[in-house]
N, C-alpha and C positions, 0 to 999 in steps of 0.2 A: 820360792814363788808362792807356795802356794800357804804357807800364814803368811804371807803378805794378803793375799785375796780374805782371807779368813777374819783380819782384822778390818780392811774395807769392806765387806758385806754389815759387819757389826754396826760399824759405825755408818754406812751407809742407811739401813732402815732405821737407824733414828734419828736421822736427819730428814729423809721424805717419809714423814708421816702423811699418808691417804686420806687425809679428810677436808674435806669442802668449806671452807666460810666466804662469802658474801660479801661487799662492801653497801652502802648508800650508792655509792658513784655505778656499781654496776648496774643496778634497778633504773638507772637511768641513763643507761647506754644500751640496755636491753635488744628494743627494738634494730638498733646499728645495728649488733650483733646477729638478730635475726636476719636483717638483711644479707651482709656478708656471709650467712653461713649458707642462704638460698645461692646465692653469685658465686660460691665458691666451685672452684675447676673440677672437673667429674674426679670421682677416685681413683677411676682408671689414668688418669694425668695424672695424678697426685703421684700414683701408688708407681709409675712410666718414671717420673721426675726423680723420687726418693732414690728407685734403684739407680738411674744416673749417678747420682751421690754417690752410692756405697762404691757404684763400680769405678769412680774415679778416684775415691779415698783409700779404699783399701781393695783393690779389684783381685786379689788371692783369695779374700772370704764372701763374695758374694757371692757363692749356694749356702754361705752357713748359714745366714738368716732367711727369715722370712717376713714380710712386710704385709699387714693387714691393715686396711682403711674402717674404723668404725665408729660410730654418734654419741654425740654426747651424752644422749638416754644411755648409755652402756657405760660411759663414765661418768653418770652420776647429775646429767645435766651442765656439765664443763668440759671444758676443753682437758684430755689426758693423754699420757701415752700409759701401755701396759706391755708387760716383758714378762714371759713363760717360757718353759721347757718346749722345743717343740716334741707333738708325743710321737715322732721318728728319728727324733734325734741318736736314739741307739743301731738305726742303721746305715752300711755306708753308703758316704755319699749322699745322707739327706740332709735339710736345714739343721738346724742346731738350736736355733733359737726362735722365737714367735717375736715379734715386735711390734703389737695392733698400737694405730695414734687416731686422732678424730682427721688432723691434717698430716702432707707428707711432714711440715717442719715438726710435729709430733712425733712423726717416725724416725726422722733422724735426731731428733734431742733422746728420743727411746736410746737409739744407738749408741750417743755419745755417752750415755747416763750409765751404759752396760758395759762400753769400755773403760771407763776412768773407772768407775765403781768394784765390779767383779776381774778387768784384765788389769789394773793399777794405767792406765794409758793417761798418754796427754795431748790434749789439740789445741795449737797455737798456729800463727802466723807464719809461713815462709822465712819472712824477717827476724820472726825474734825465736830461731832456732826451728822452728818447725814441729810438729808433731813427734811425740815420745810410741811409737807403735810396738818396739823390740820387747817387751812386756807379755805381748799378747802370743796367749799360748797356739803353736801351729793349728789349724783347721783342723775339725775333729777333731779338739782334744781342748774344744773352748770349757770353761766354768760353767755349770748349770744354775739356774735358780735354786736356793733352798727349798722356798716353800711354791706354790701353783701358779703363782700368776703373785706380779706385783707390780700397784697402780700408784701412777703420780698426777696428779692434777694441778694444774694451775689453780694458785690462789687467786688471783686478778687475769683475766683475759689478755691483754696485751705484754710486750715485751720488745719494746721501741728501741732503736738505733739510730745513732746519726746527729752531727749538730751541722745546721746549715752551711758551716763553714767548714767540715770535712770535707765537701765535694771540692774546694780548691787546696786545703793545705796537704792531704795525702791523694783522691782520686782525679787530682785534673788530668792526669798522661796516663791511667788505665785507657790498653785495651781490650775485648772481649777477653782474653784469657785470666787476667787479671780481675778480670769481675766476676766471673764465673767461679773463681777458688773464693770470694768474699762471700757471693751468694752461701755458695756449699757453707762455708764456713761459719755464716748468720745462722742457717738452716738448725745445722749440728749443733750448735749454744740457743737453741730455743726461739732465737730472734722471730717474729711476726708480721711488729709493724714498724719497718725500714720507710726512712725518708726514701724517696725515688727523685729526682731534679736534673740528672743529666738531660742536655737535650730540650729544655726550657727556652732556651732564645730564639731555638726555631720556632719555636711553637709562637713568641712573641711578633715575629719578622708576620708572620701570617697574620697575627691577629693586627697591629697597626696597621697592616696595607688596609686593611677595609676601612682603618680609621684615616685614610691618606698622606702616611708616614710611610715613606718609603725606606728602603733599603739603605740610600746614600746616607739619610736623618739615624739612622740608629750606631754609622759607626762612633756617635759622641755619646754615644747612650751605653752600649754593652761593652762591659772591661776586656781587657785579654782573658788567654787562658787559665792562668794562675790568679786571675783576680776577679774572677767570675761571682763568688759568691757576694763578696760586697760592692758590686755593681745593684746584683740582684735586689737588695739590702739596703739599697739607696745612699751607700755611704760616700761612693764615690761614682765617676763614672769617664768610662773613654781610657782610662788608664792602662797599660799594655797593651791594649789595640790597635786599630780596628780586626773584628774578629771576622775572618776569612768566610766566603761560603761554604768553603769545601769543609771549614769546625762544625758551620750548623748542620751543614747536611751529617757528615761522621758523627756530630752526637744524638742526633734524633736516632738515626738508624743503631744507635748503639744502645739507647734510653727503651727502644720498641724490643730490644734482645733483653734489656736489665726485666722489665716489666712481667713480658711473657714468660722467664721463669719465677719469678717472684711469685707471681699468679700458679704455677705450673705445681709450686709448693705449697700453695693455701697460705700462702703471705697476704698484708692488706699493705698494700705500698702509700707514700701518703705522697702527695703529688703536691705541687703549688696553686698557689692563689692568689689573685691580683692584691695589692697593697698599697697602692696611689703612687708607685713610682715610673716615673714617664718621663717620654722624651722629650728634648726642649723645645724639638718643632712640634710638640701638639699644641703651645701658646698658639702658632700662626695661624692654623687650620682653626682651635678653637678660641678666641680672642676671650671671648666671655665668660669661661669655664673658670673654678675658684683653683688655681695652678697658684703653689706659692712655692718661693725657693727656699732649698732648707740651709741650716747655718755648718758652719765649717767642721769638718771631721779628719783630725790630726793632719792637716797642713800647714805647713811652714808658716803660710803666709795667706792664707785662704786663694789661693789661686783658681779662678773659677776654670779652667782650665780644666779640673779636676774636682773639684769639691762641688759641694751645695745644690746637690740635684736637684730635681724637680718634681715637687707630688702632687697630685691631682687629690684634693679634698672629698673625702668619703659622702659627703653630701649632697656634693654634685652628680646632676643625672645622669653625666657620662661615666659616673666612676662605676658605677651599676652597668651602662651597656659593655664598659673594656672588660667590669671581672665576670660576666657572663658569656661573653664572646671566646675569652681566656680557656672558663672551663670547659665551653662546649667545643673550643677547638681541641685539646685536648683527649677529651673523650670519644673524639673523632680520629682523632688520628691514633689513637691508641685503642678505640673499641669498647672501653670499658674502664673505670674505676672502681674504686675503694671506698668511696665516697668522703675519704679524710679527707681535708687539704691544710696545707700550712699555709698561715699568713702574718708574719712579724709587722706591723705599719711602723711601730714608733720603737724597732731596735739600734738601741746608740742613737737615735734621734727624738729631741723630747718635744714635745705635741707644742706647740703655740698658745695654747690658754691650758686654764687649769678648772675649767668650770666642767663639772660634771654633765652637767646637759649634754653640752658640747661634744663632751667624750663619749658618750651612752650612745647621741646621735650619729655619730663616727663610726663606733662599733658595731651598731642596729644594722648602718650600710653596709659596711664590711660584710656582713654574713648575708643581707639580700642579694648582694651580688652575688657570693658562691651556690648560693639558692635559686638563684633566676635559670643557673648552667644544671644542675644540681638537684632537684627536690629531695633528695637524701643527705644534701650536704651534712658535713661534721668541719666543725673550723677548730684546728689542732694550730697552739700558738705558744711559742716558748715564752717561759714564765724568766728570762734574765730581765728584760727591762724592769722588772719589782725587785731587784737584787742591786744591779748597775745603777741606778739613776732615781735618788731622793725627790724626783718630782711625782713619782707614786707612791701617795699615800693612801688611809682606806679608801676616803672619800673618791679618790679617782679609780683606785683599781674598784671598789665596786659597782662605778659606774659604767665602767668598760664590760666585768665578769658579766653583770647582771642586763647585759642590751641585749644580750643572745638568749634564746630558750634552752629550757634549762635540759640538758642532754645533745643540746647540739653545740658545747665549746667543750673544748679536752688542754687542760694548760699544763705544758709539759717542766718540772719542780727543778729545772734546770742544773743545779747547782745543792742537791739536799744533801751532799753525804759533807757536804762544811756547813751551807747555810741554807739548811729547808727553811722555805716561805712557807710549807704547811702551816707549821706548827705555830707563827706568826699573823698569820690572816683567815683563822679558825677555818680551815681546810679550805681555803680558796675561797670563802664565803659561801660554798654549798656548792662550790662547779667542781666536776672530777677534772681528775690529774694523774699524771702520771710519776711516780719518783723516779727519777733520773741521779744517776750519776755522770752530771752536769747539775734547770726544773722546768671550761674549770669545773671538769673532773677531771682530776690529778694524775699525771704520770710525775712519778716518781724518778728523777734522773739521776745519774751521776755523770759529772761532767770533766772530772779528772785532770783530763790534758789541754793545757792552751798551746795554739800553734803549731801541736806536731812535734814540740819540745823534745830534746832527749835529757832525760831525767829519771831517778830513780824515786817515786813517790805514791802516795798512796795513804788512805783510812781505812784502812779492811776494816777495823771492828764494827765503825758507823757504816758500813757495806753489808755488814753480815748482820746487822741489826736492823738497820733503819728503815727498809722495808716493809718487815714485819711490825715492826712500832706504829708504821703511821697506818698499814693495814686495819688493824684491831684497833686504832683508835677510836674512840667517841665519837659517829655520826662520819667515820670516815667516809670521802668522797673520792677515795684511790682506787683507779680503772688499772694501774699498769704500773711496769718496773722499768726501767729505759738505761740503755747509755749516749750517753751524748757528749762524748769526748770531741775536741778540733782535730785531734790529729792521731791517726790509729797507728798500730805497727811499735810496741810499747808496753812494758810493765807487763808482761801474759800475768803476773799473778792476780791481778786485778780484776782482770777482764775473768776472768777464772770464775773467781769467785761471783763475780756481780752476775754474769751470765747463769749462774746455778738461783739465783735466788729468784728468778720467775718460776720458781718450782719449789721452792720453799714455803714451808705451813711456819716452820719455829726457828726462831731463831740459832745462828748458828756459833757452836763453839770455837770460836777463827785457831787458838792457839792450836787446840787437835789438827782442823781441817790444814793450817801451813805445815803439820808435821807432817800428815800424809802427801801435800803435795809436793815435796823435794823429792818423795819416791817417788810418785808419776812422772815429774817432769822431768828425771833421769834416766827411768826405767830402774833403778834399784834403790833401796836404803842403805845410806852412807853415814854413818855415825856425823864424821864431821863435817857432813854437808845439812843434815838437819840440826847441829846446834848453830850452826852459821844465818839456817833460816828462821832461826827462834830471835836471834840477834835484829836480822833485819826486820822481821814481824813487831819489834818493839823499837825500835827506830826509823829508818825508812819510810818502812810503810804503816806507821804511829803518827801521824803530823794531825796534830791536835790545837794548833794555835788557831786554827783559822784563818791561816793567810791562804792566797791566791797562792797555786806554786809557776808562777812567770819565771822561766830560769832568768836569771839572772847573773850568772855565772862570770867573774870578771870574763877569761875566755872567750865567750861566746856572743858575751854583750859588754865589751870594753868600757868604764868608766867616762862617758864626754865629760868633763871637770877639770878643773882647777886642783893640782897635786894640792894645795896648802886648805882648799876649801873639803876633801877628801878625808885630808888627815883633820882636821878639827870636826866634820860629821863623826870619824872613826873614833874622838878622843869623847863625843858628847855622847854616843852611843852608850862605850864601853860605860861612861858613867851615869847611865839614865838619865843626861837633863833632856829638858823639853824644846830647846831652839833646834832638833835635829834640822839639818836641810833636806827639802824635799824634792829638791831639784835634777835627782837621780836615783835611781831604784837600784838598792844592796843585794846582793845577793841572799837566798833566803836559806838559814839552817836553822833545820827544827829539833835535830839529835845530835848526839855523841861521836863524833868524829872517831875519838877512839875506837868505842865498838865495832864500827862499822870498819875499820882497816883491820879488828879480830876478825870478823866475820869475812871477809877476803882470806884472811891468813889461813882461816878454814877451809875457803875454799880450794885454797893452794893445795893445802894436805890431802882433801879427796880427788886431783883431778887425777892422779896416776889410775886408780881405777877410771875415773871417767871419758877420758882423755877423747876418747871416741863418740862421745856423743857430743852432739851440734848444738842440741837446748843447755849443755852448760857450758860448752865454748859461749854462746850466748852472752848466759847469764857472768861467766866470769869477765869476760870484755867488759858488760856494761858495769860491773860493779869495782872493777881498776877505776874505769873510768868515774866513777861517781867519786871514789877516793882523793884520786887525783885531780880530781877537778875543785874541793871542797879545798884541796892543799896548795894549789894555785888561787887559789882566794889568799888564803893565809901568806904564801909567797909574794902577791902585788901587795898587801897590806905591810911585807917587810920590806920592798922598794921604799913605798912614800914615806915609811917612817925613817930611813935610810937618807932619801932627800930631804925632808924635813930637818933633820942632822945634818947636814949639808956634807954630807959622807960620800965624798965621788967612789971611793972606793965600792963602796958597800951597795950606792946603787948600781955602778958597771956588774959587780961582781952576782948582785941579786937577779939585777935584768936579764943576765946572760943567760942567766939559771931558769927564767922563767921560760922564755924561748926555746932554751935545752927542752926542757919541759912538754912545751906543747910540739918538739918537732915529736917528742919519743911518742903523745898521744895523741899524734895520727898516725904513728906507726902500730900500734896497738887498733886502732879503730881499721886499720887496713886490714887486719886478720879474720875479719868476718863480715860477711857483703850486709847484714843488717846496718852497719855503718858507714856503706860507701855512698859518696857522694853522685859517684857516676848513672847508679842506676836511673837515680830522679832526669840528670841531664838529658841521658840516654831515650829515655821513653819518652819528655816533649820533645824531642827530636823527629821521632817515629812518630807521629800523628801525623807531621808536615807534609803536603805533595810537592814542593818545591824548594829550594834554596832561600828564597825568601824568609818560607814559614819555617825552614829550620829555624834562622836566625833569631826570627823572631820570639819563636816559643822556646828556645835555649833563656832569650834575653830574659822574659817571662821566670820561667821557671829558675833564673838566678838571683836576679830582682827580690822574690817573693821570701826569701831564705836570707837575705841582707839586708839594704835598705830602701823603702817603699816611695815614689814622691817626689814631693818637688822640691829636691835638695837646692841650695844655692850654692855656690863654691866654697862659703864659710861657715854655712849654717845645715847643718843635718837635719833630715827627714824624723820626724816626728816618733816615725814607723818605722825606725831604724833595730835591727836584732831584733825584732818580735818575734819574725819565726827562725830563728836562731837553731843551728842542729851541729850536733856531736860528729859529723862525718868526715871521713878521710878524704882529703884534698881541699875541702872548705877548711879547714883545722891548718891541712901544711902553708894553703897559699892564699887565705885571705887574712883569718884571726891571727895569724902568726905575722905576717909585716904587720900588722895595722898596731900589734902589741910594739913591735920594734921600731914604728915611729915616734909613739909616744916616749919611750923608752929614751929614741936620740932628742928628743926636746928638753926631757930630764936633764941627761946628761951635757948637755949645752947650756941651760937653766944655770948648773951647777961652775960652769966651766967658766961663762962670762960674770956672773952675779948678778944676772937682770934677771929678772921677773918670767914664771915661764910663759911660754910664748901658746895661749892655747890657741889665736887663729891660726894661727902657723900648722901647728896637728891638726885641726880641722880640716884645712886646707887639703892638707898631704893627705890624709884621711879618706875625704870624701872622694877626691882623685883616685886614691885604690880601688875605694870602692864603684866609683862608674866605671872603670879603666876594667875592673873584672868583671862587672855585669855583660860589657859588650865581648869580653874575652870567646876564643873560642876552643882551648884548650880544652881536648879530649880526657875524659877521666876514667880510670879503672871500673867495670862491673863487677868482678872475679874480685876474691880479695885473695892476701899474700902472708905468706908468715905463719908461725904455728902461735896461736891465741896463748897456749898455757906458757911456756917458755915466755913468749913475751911479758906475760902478766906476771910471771915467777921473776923474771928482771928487777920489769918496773916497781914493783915491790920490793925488791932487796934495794933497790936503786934509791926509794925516795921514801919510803913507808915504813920500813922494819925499824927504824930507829930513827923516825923524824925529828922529834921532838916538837912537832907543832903543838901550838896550844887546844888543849880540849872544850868541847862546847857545852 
């Protein structure tokens, strides 16, 4: 243990270097700044809050530390935390450690930066194995600092979380306890400025009744549970509802518990903003108002049923009274803001003209209105619509950037660690940002995961750089670092990393940093578990092409097509011509297939030592599973080549094999609850007060993970397998017939000599799949089985001798 400590101090102080640089974008968030640091919660709450942390995370060591609240004049004029020897730490029974931050989340990123760094520790997700703590040497007998005190500062002030569409594909069935371990969990990785939204409809239900929209008028208006945020979003609306009072009242009273700790940690929560999406009785009450309907958003058939809601034009004088009324109800019911707000007008929906006036006067409104509720307002707006949608070019996005004054829009870089708009639209045109991994002054995002996906994926190098690139860039206007993934609970080595670089001055060297981390996340160094991670480090988590990572996965998202139009995509592929069809999305590989089933084989070999730890049961499930799943592509690709041969043999014999296949990986996904299906089922269950809303919010939360919409009985939902997931019971009893009807249309294709029959599969198809949306089979919480044995199997089983072809 203890050169293990000895080479993480090493490597530790040359990675946070203490020194301060400055952007443009900060000098003009300045003033924000100052305000939030007046409103921020006395330190005696901060300092109340923090210890709650400690004493829930590791409640054995809370007398070792000690927690001080101190100013930024003390760090330098920025936000820090600082970590010293406490000077009683040589007696017993006193602190151990000193931990002074400007806020509590200072104090616990102090914490978590003393753990990983000086005890080798690691903090993850419940889900994806849980924190590594067995490292940390017993109380009284913690690591000391070498040298008196040692300070880290934030290079950029913020350190954002959250993509709008989180709050439905993993928080819609949180409750309080489940957000409370997020909160901590934000806190500990530096997190700040967290999206806050639960509990928004209520706020809305209030605000229309003064506009004489009643209660009955919004059930067409607000989606269900699980489809909450693209309601919000304007992209759809009424779909999975109508939404219960007894939701709005349980989420406000839930969103007032999110908030007041949030606040409690010297968090700035960013709250919502009106965006012109309304309801379709405000036409009646306002006849004259500039209401236009918007155009279809992946429905079958544009069923207005569903589609092409209704926006209230940003020009109009009502749209100024609904987003002042919005913010001031808000601040009312909750006491207090942050003064950010978020407001997307034109996400996934593209504006009606292309005249810059237009846009400028659009966006001028946009922000009078959070201004009218607000006089401190800040309008925080994700920067995908410039990513998504070629109808912004400069000329429009500078029209938009440049309506707002300059310090009061923050456009979050949604998408930078594949495609920073920075670097493209010479840093926002001068408005700060934030980099994101997801993306006017700039946050910088990373946006990582679509839909909640189970996937093993990832850019660490552009994570451990790209930050710091656009920081020091020329005339940068970057405020902040952000993640803005859809769907959390996923990839910890990411979030790892991406979470340490709000605290980063230089760039970091990722191949060291992944070798220290297979020690942390196990609690020891394993020979052939850190050359396993060196493997995935240049594969996996290497994806360098710049695709979108949508699984795609046959499995998960079954091929709709034509066996014969499949196989001639497959044969135009393999030979780069250019007629590829685009009529369905292939699955996406970016690496070496082989490597990645060595790097399994490695992991096989270390699990006898590990066997006992939870973060590589974990890690080994998911990483079977990515093998397997990558080898069940190659497996449907020797089907249709099989049918194409008009080989009955070889496709019975293939199909069976594929089905074999996925029944074994959901027996593998059943060996660790991070993959079961039931817990999702389980918790929109638990919100409901009655039978009803069971039903309904089961139906909800099954819907949302298959297919979306307004199916017809031949023609699939648009929105079908988007958010598609690796769990056990979705794998035995939905992906698995649905693979095995396709399967029998093959083989009856093959049996009579007609033509296959793809309505027929549709048919059958789309019938499973409503037939199991309404289902009400109970599914497993607990998972079953021992992970390693299973994985040690399916790998002798299908992988030690595949002979698949390599990528």
């Amino acid at each position: 243990m203890a050169a293990y400590v000895a080479v993480v101090l090493i490597t530790g102080f040359l990675l946070f270097t203490p020194t301060h640089s400055s952007t443009v974008g900060v000098e003009y968030v300045s003033r924000l700044l100052e305000v939030q640091d007046r409103e921020r919660a006395p330190a005696s709450a901060q300092l109340s809050a923090a210890r709650a942390v400690l004493d829930r995370f590791i409640p054995s060591y809370s007398s070792s530390f000690e927690f001080k609240i101190i100013t930024k004049e003390q760090c330098g004029g920025v936000s820090c935390f600082m970590i010293s020897n406490h000077p009683s730490s040589n007696l017993p029974g006193a602190p151990e450690i000193t931990i002074s931050g400007v806020t509590g989340v200072e104090l616990l990123t102090g914490l978590h930066w003393y753990l990983k760094n000086l005890c080798g520790a690691h903090i993850s997700w419940d889900k994806t194995g849980g924190s590594q703590l067995s490292s940390v040497l017993k109380a009284g007998s913690l690591p000391h600092i070498k040298d008196d005190e040692l300070i880290i500062q934030r290079p950029v002030p913020w350190n954002y979380y959250q993509n709008a569409v989180t709050s439905s594909y993993t928080f819609a069935w949180w409750d309080w306890e489940r957000w409370e371990k997020e909160i901590d969990w934000m806190a500990l990785h530096g997190i700040n400025m967290p999206l806050a939204f639960t509990g928004q409809e209520a706020i809305w239900q209030k605000v229309f009744k003064k506009f004489n929209i009643s209660s009955s008028d919004l059930n067409d208006f607000f989606g269900g549970p699980a489809f909450l945020a693209w309601s919000r979003m304007a992209n759809l609306h009424g779909w999975g509802g109508p939404l219960p009072q007894s939701w709005l009242d349980q989420q406000l009273a839930m969103q007032k518990k999110i908030l007041a700790r949030m606040y409690e940690l010297g968090m700035t929560p960013v709250l919502p903003a009106f965006s012109g999406n309304v309801p379709a009785a405000l036409k009646n009450v306002y006849p004259s108002a500039k209401i236009t309907r918007l155009g279809n958003w992946f429905t079958v058939d544009s069923n207005p049923r569903w589609c092409c809601t209704y926006l209230l034009d940003a020009t109009d004088p009502l749209f100024i009274e609904i987003g002042k009324s919005f913010i001031q109800q808000q601040v009312k019911e909750y006491g207090r803001s942050s003064h950010i707000y978020n407001c997307d007008t034109f996400d996934e929906n593209t504006p009606p003209t292309d005249d810059p006036e237009y846009i400028s006067s659009l966006a001028a409104a946009i922000f009078k209105a959070m201004q009218s509720g607000d006089d401190d307002a800040v309008w925080l707006m994700q920067g995908w619509l410039f990513a998504y949608d070629p109808y912004w070019r400069p000329p429009q996005m500078q029209a938009l950037l440049h309506a707002v004054p300059v310090g009061k829009m923050i456009v979050l870089d949604l998408f930078a660690e594949v495609n920073p708009i920075w670097t493209t639209s010479n840093q926002f045109y001068g408005v700060p940002y934030i980099w994101k991994v997801t993306l006017s002054y700039n946050i910088l995002c990373m946006l990582h995961n679509f839909a909640g996906n189970v996937e093993m994926y990832g850019v660490l190098d552009s994570v451990g750089s790209g930050p710091v690139e656009a920081r020091v860039s020329k005339n940068s206007t970057m405020v902040g670092v952000g993640m803005s993934m859809e769907g959390i609970e996923q990839n910890p080595v990411v979030y790892d990393l991406m979470s340490e670089m709000a605290f980063q001055h230089n760039k970091i060297d990722v191949m060291k940093w992944v070798d220290s981390y297979s020690s942390r996340r196990y609690g020891k160094s394993v020979p052939s578990l850190k050359e396993a991670w060196n493997i995935l480090y240049h594969t996996v988590y290497n994806c360098t092409d710049g695709a979108y990572d949508k699984n795609r996965d046959v499995i998960v998202a079954f091929p709709d097509v034509d066996p014969t139009v499949y196989y001639t995509n497959l044969y135009l592929q393999r030979n780069s011509l250019k007629d590829e069809d685009e009529s369905f999305d292939k699955p996406h590989l970016w690496y070496s297939t082989s490597e990645v089933i060595r790097a399994l084989e490695l992991f096989i070999e270390g699990g006898k030592e590990l066997s006992k730890s939870n973060t590589y049961r974990y890690d080994l499930i998911d990483l079977t599973r990515q093998a397997l799943a990558k080898y069940a592509n190659d497996l449907f690709v020797d089907v249709i080549e099989a049918y194409e041969s008009h080989d009955s043999y070889g496709v019975a014999h293939l199909s069976e094999k594929f089905l074999d296949l996925v029944d074994d990986m959901d027996t593998l996904l059943a060996s660790h609850e991070g993959f079961l299906l039931g817990p999702w089922l389980e918790s929109s269950k638990q919100l409901a007060v009655d039978k009803e809303q069971e039903k309904q919010y089961e139906w909800n939360a099954r819907t949302q993970i298959t297919m979306w919409f307004d199916n017809t009985e031949e023609e699939a939902s648009l929105l079908r397998d988007y958010g598609n997931k690796y769990w056990s019971g979705l794998v035995r009893d939905y992906y698995r017939p649905r693979a095995a009807i396709y399967f029998k249309y093959l083989n009856a294709s093959l049996a009579t000599g007609e033509k296959f029959d793809l309505q027929g599969w549709r048919r059958e198809w789309i019938k499973l799949t409503n037939e199991w949306q309404n289902d009400r089979h109970v599914y497993p919480v607990k998972s079953e089985g021992d992970a390693f044995s299973i994985s040690q199997w399916l790998f002798n089983k299908y992988l030690s001798d595949s002979g698949i072809n390599d990528h």
